[in-house]
C-alpha positions as CSV (number, residue, x, y, z in Angstrom):
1,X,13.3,-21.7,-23.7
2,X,12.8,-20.1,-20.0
3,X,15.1,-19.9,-17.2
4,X,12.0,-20.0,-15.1
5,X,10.0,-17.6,-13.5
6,X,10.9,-14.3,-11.7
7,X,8.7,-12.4,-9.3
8,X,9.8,-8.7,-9.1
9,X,8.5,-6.2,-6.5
10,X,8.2,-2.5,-7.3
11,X,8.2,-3.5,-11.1
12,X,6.8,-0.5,-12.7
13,X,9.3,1.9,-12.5
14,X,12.9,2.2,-11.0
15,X,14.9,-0.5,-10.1
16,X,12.2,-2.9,-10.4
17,X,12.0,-2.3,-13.8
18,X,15.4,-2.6,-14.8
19,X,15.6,-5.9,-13.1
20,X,12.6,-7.2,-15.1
21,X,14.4,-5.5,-18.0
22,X,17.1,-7.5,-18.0
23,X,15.9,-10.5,-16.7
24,X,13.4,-10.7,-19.5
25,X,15.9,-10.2,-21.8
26,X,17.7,-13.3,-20.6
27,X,15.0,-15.3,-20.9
28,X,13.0,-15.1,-17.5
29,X,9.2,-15.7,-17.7
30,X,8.3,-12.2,-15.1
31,X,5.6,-12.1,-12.2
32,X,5.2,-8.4,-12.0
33,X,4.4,-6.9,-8.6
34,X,3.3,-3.0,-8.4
35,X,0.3,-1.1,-7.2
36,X,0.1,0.4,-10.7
37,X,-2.3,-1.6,-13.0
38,X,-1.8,0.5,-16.2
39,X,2.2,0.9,-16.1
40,X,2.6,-3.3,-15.0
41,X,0.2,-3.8,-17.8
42,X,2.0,-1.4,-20.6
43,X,5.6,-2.6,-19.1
44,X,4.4,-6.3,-19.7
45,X,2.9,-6.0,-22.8
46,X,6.4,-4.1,-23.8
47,X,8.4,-7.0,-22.4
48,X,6.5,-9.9,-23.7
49,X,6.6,-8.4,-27.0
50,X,10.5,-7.4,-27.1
51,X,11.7,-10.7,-25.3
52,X,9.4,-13.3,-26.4
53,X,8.9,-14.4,-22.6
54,X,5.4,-14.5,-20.4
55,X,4.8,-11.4,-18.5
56,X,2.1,-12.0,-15.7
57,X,0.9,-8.4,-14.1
58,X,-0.1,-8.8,-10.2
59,X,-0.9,-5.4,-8.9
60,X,-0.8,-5.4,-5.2
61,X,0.2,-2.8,-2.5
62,X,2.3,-4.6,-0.2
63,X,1.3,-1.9,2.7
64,X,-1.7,-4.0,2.6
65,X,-2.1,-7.2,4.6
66,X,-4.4,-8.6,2.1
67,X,-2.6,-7.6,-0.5
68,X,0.5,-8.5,0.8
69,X,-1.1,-12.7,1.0
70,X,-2.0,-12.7,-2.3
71,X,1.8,-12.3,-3.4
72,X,2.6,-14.5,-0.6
73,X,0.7,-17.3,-2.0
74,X,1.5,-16.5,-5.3
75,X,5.2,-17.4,-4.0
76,X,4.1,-20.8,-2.3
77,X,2.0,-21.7,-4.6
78,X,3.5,-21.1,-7.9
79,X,6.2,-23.8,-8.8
80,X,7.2,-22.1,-11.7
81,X,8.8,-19.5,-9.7
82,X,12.6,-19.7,-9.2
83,X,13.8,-16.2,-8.5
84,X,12.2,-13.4,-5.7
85,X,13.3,-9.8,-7.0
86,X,12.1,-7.4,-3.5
87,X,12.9,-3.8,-4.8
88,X,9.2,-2.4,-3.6
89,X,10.5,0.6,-1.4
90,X,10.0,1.5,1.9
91,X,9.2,4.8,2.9
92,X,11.1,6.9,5.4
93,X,9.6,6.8,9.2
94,X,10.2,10.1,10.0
95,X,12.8,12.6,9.4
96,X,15.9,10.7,7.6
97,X,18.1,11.5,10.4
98,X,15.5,9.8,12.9
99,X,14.9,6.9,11.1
């Protein structure tokens, strides 16, 4: 049985993994979110296989306003969704000091 649906940003490595780690492993059908086609794809196939749950890859760069939409209505448009996981990082605007 599923707790629902997660959609995690930054999903293929880091934090964003770990979340969909663990939230897999409790049961959460995942809407991964990464500019990385290959590791979403080899990171769902591990997670659907290891939890049991649905593991949906959406590769997107969220740097891009089209891209950015498409997990926008993804969000509104998807019912299933119950849970928004934003770890996609934000780069540094200049020196760390400046920013």
């Amino acid at each position: 049985m599923t707790h629902g649906t997660a959609l995690i940003t930054g999903a293929s490595s880091g934090i964003g993994a770990m979340y969909a780690e663990r939230l897999a492993r409790r049961g959460h059908d995942l809407v991964l979110v990464a500019r990385d086609f290959d590791r979403l794809k080899s990171l769902a196939n591990r997670l659907s296989g290891d939890h049991g749950v649905v593991v949906t890859p959406l590769t997107a760069d969220l740097t891009s306003a089209a891209d950015l939409e498409r997990v926008v209505v993804k969000l509104r448009d998807d019912a299933e969704i119950s849970l928004l996981v934003n770890c996609a990082g934000i780069g540094p605007n200049g020196p760390l000091l400046g920013s």
